[in-house]
C-alpha positions in Angstrom: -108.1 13.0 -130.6 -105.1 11.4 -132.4 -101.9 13.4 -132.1 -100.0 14.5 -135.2 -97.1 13.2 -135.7 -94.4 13.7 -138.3 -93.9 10.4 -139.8 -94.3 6.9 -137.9 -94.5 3.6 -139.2 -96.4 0.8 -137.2 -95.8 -2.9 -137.4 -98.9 -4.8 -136.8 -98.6 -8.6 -136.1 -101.1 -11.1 -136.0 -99.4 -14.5 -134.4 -99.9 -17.6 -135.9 -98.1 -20.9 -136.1 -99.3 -21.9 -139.3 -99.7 -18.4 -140.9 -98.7 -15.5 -139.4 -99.5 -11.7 -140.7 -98.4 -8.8 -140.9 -99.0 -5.6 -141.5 -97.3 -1.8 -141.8 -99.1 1.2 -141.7 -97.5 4.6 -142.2 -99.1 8.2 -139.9 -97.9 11.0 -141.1 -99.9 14.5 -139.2 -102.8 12.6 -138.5 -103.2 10.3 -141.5 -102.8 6.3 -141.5 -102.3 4.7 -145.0 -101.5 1.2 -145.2 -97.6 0.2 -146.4 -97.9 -3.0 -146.6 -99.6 -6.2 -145.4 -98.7 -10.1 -146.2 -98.0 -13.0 -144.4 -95.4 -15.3 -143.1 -96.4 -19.1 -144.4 -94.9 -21.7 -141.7 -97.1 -24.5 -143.5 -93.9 -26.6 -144.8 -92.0 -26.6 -141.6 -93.2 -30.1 -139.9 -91.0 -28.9 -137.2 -92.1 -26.2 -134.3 -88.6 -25.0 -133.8 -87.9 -24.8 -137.6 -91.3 -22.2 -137.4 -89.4 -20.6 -134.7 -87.0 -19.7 -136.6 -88.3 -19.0 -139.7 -90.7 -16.5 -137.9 -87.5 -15.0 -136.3 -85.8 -14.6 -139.5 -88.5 -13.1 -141.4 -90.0 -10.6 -138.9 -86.4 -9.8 -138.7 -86.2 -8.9 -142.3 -89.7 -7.3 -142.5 -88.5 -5.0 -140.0 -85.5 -4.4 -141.3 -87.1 -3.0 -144.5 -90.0 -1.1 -143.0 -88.2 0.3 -139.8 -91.3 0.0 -137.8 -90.8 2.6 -134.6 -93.8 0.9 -132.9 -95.1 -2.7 -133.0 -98.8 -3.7 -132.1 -99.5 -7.5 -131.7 -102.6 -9.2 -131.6 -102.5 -11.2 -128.5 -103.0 -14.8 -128.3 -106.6 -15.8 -127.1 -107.0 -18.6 -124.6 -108.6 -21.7 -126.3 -108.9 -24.7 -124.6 -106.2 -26.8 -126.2 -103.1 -25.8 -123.8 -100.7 -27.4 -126.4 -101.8 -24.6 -129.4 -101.7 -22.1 -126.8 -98.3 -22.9 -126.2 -97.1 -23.1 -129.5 -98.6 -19.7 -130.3 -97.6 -18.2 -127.5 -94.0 -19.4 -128.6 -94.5 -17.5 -132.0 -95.6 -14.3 -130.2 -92.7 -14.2 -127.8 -89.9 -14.8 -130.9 -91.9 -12.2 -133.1 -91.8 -9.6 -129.5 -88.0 -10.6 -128.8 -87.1 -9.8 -132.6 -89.1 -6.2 -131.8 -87.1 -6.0 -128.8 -84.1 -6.9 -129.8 -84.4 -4.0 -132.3 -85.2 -2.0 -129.4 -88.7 -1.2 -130.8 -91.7 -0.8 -128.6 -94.2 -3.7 -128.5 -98.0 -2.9 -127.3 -100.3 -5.9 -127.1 -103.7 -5.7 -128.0 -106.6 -8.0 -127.1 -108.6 -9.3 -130.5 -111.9 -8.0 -128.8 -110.3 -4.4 -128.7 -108.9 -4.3 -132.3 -111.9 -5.5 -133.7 -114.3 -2.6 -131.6 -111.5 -0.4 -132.7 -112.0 -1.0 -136.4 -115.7 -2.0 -136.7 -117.3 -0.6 -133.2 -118.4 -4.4 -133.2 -116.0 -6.6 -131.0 -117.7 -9.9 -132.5 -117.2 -8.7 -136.1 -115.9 -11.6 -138.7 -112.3 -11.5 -140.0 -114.1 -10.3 -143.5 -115.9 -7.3 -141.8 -112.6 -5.8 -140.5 -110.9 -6.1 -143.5 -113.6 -4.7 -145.8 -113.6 -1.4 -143.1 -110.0 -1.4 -143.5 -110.3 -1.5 -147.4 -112.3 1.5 -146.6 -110.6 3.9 -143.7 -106.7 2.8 -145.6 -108.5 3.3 -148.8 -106.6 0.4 -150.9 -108.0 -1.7 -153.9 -110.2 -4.5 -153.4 -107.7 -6.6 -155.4 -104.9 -5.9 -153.0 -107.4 -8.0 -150.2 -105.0 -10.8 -149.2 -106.3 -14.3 -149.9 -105.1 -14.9 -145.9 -107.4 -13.4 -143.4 -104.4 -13.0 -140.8 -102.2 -10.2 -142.7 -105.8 -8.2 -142.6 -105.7 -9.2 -139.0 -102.1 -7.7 -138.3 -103.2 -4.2 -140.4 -105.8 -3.8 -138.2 -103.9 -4.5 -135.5 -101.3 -1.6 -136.3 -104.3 0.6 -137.0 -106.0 -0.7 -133.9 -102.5 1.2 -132.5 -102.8 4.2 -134.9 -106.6 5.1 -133.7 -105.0 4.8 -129.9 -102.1 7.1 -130.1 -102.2 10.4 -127.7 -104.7 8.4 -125.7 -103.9 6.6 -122.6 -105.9 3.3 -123.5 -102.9 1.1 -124.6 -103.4 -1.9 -122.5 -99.0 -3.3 -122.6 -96.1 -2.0 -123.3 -92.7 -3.4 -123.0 -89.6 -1.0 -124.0 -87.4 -3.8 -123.1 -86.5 -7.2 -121.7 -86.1 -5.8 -118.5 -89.7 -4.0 -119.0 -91.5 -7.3 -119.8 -89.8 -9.3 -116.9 -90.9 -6.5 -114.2 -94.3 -6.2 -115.2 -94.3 -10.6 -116.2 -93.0 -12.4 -113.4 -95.3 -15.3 -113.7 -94.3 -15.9 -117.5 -90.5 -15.9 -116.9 -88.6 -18.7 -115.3 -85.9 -17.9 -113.1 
């Protein structure tokens, strides 16, 4: 059973490298509506560290006009090509330091959970979640985003919303200090 809450607003990103999503959704009792969802475009930045920054900048300002008090990422799957799973895993860790630097939550999600969470299938397309989402956040057809990933970050913030007062969250970092603890292997030292 979700617990009612008074008012909280959940960031949901979806990592990307050459598009990135978002998406907000805003509980209030025990009802999720959908805020806001878009994406960050990286495709005119030749240069990974000018994406870098770019994501740092805008998650920075997406937070700062939605004042998220929880964040849910999507995290990265492992593919075979090591070099894409370095750059995204690059993108994820500036959009969780920006979180963190707000001193906001972060709780990672695995794709296969979001997409069980949403559509009770964890093989379901990118279009099945978003049309459920069109239906449980009850938003026009014509606000459907022409990018699959900002659907991809709603769902995961109502991936998040559908596991509050339930003990299932599989990570969460409160801070730096949080991650390092529970990440030694990712860390240099």
């Amino acid at each position: 059973m979700i617990q009612p809450v008074k008012e909280k607003i959940i960031l949901g990103i979806d990592p990307g490298t050459t598009i990135m999503g978002y998406g907000v959704v805003r509980v209030v009792g025990t009802k999720a509506g959908m805020v806001a969802m878009g994406v960050i475009d990286l495709r005119k930045f030749a240069n990974h560290y000018l994406k870098l920054r770019h994501i740092h900048e805008r998650v920075l300002s997406i937070i700062e006009s939605y004042l998220p008090d929880e964040v849910a990422i999507e995290a990265p799957f492992f593919g075979k090509n090591v070099q894409s799973m370095l750059k995204l895993g690059r993108a994820q860790g500036v959009a969780m330091a920006v979180a963190l630097s707000r001193d906001i939550p972060i709780t990672e999600y695995a794709p296969l959970k979001i997409k069980m969470a949403i559509t009770g299938n964890g093989q379901a397309s990118k279009e099945q979640v978003a049309d459920m989402l069109q239906r449980l956040l009850h938003f026009d057809k014509r606000e459907m985003p022409t990018f699959m990933d900002a659907t991809d970050a709603l769902a995961a913030a109502y991936c998040h919303y559908l596991q509050m007062g339930r003990p299932v969250a599989e990570k969460i970092y409160h801070d730096w200090k949080d991650f390092v603890a529970r990440n030694p292997n990712k860390v240099n030292k």
